[in-house]
Every structure is written in structure tokens, then in C-alpha cells.
C-alpha positions as CSV (number, residue, x, y, z in Angstrom):
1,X,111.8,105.0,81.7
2,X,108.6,102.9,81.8
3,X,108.4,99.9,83.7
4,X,108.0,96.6,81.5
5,X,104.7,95.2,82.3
6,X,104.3,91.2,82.4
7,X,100.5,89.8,81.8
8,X,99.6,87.1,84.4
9,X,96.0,85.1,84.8
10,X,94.3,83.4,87.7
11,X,91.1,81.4,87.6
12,X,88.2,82.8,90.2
13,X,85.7,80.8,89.9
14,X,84.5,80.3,86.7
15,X,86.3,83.1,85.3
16,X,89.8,83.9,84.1
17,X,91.2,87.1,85.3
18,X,94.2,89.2,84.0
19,X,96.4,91.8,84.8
20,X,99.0,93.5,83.5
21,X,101.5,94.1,86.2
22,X,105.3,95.4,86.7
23,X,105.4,92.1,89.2
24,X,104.0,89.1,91.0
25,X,103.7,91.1,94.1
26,X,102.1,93.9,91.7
27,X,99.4,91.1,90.1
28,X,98.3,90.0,93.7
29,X,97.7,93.7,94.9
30,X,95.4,94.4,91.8
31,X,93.9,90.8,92.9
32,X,93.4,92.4,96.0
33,X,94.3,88.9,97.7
34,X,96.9,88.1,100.7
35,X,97.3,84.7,99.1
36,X,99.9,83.9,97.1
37,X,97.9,82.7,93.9
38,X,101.9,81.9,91.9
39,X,103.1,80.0,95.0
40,X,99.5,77.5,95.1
41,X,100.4,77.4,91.5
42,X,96.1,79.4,90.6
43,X,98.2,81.8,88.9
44,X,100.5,82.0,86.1
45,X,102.0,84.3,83.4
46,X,99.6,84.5,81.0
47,X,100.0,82.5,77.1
48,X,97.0,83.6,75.5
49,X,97.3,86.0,73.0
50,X,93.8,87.1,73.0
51,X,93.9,87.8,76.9
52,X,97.2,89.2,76.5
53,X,96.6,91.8,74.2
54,X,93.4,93.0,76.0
55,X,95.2,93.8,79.1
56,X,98.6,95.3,76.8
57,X,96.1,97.3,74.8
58,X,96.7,101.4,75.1
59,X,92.8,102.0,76.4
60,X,92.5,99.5,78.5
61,X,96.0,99.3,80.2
62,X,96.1,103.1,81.3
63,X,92.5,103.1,82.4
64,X,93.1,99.7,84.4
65,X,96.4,100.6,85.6
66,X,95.4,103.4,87.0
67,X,92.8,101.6,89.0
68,X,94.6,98.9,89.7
69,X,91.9,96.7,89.0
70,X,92.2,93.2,86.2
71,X,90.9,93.0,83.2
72,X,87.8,89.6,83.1
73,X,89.0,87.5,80.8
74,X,86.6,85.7,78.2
């Protein structure tokens, strides 16, 4: 059975970033950052449904997951 995937975003910058992850600890590896970004309160389950459905879409999602790497957000 597939793991259920959760979207989270963190601001870099000037940019949103998100990632669609299994967990927290999951997010923060494809962050590749020691910090914890949830705990400093710089991340956060993600609520918009545009960003959302970029990193939940079939292409991008496998392609990304694979890599581990997020998804910019716009």
C-alpha cells in the first residue's frame, strides 16, 4: 500500500517552496536542511490549492519524488 503524502511549504527567501512528503522529517530531508523549519514555525502544511496540486500532480510528484527535490512555488 502507498504511503499517504502530506504537502508542506517553507519560505527561502523570496520564494515559497513545496514538497510533497510521507512526513515532517521526510519535507526537511528534500529541504536538505538540519533545521527544523516546523519547530521555528518557517514551515507549515501547505493551504494553497494551487501549490498543492502542483506538487500532488502525477508528472510532477513521481519525477520529484524520486529525486527528492521540492517543487518552487509561484
Amino acid at each position: 500500500m502507498a504511503k499517504s503524502l502530506k504537502v508542506y511549504q517553507a519560505q527561502f527567501g523570496f520564494y515559497d517552496s513545496v514538497v510533497a512528503a510521507a512526513n515532517q522529517k521526510a519535507a526537511l530531508r528534500a529541504w536538505e536542511t538540519h533545521q527544523n523549519l516546523f519547530a521555528e514555525g518557517q514551515a507549515h502544511v501547505a493551504t494553497d490549492e494551487a501549490a498543492i496540486a502542483a506538487a500532488l500532480s502525477s508528472r510532477t510528484c513521481r519525477s520529484n519524488a524520486r529525486s527528492g527535490r521540492p517543487i518552487p512555488s509561484a
